[in-house]
N, C-alpha and C positions, 0 to 999 in steps of 0.2 A: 613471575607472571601469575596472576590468581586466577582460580579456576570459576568456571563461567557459573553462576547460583542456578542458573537455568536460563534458556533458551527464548521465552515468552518475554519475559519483562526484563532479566539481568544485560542479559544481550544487546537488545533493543536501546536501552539506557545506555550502554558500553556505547554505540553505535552514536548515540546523540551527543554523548562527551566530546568525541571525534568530528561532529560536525561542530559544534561550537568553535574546539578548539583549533581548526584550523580553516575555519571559514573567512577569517579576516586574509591570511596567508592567500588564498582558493581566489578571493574576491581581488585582491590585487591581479596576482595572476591571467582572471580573466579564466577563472576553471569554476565559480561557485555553483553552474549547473552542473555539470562534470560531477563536483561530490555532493551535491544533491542527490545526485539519482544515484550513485554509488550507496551514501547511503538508505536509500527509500529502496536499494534493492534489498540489502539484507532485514532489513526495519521491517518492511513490509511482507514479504516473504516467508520468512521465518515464523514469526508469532501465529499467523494465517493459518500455516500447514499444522506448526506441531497443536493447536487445539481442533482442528477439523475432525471432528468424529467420526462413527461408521454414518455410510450412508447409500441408498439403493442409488445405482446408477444404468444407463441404457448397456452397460458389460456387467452388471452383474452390480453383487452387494461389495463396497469401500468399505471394510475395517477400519478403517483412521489412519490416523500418522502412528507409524510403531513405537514413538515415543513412551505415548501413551497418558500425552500433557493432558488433551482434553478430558482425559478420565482422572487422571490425580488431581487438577486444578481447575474443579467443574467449575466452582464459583466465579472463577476469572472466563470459563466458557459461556456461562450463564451470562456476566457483565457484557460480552459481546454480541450475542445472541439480542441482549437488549438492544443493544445499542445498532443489530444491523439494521434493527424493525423502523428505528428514526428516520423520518425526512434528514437527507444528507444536509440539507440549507437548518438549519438552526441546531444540530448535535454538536457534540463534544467536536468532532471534525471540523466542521465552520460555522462556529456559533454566530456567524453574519447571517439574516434570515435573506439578506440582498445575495445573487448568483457571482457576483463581481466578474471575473473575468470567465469562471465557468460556464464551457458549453459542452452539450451531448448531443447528438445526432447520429444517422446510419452515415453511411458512407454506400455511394451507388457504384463508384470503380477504382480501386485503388493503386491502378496504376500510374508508372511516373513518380515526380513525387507530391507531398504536399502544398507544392506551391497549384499545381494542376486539378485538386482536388477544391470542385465548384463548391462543396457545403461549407466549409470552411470561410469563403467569400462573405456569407451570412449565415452568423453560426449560429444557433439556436439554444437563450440561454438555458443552462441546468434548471430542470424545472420545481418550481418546492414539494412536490411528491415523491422526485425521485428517494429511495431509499439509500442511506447508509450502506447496505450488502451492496448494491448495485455501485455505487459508485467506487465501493472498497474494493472489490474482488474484479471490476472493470482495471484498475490501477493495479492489483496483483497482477490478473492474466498479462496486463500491455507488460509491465515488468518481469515475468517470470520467461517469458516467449520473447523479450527483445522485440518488441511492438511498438517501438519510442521513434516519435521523431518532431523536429525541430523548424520555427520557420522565424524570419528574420537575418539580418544580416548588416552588419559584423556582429549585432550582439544578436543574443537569443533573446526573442519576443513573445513565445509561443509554443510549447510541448503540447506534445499532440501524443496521446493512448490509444493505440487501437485493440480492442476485443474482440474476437468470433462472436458473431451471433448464435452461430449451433457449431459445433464442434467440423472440422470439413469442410463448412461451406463457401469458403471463401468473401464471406460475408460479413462486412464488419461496423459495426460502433465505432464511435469516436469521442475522447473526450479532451478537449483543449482546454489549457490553462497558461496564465501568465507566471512566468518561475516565480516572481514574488507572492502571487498567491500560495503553489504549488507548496512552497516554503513554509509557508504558515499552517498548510494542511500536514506538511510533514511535521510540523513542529506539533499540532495539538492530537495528530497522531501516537505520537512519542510520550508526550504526556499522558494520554489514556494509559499506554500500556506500563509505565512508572507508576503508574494510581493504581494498579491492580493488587489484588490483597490475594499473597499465594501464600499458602502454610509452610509457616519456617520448617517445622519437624522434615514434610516431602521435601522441604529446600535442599536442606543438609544432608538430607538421605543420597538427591540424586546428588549430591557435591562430590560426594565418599564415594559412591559407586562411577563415578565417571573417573576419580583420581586413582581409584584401585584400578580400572579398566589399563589405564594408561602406564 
């Protein structure tokens, strides 16, 4: 089994071979959202956290991920940093300038489940301001906190994300999407972070130092 090149891009890529490769298997089954989100957890998760730099927060100052990707592999933090500044509707993410099935809205009570939740009834599409960070890190948070849920029946129609609005408050955003869209944002997700251009020399470095660790 070879060893992971890094954590940003090698991973991520690892992660996308695995959805290809057994997405026909998945789709008979009747599980291809199942590894969708399986892998949109790792995919998305991952890359997010290990370039995340220091930053002042209402506890105090964040150091970063102790990796320490976001400092060895600015250029690839840089690429992101651009790319969060983007309207979500025409970026590398869904270069459709059209919302397609995407919606964003608050959520006024989130008890029960999704079928009980009135915004949803008329969802309000993603609007073409919204930014790339917003819609990226709305998608980390619903994924890293298990904030996922589903509407439809027998098949899945609709993945629903929900985000804190402030940390505590009970307060939430929502973002719905159709898994075939969802699918296509994971896919040009994935692509980003395979375009990224990380310096072979730190490559091999962190390679050695991870396989001496072990």
């Amino acid at each position: 089994m070879s060893n992971y090149k890094n954590l940003v891009s090698d991973f991520p890529a690892r992660c996308a071979d695995l959805l290809g490769d057994f997405e026909r298997t998945a789709r008979l089954r009747k599980r291809e959202v199942t590894l969708m989100l399986c892998v949109a957890m790792s995919s998305v998760v991952i890359p997010l956290e290990r370039l995340k730099g220091p930053r002042s927060t209402s506890k105090g100052e964040d150091p970063g991920h102790p990796s320490r990707d976001w400092e060895r592999f600015d250029q690839a933090r840089s690429r992101l940093d651009r790319l969060f500044e983007q309207p979500f509707r025409g970026s590398p993410l869904w270069p459709n300038i059209a919302s397609s099935s995407w919606s964003f809205d608050e959520l006024s009570d989130v008890s029960n489940g999704p079928d009980s939740w009135a915004e949803l009834g008329k969802p309000k599409p993603l609007g073409p301001d919204r930014r790339a960070r917003t819609v990226l890190l709305h998608i980390r948070n619903a994924l890293a906190h298990g904030n996922i849920f589903t509407r439809g029946n027998p098949e899945i129609e609709q993945i629903i994300l929900l985000s804190e609005r402030a940390v505590g408050t009970s307060k939430f955003n929502f973002i719905a999407v159709a898994p075939a869209d969802f699918r296509l944002f994971l896919k040009n997700w994935l692509e980003f972070l395979r375009d990224l251009e990380l310096p072979e020399d730190l490559v091999s470095e962190d390679a050695e130092a991870v396989a001496y660790v072990s």
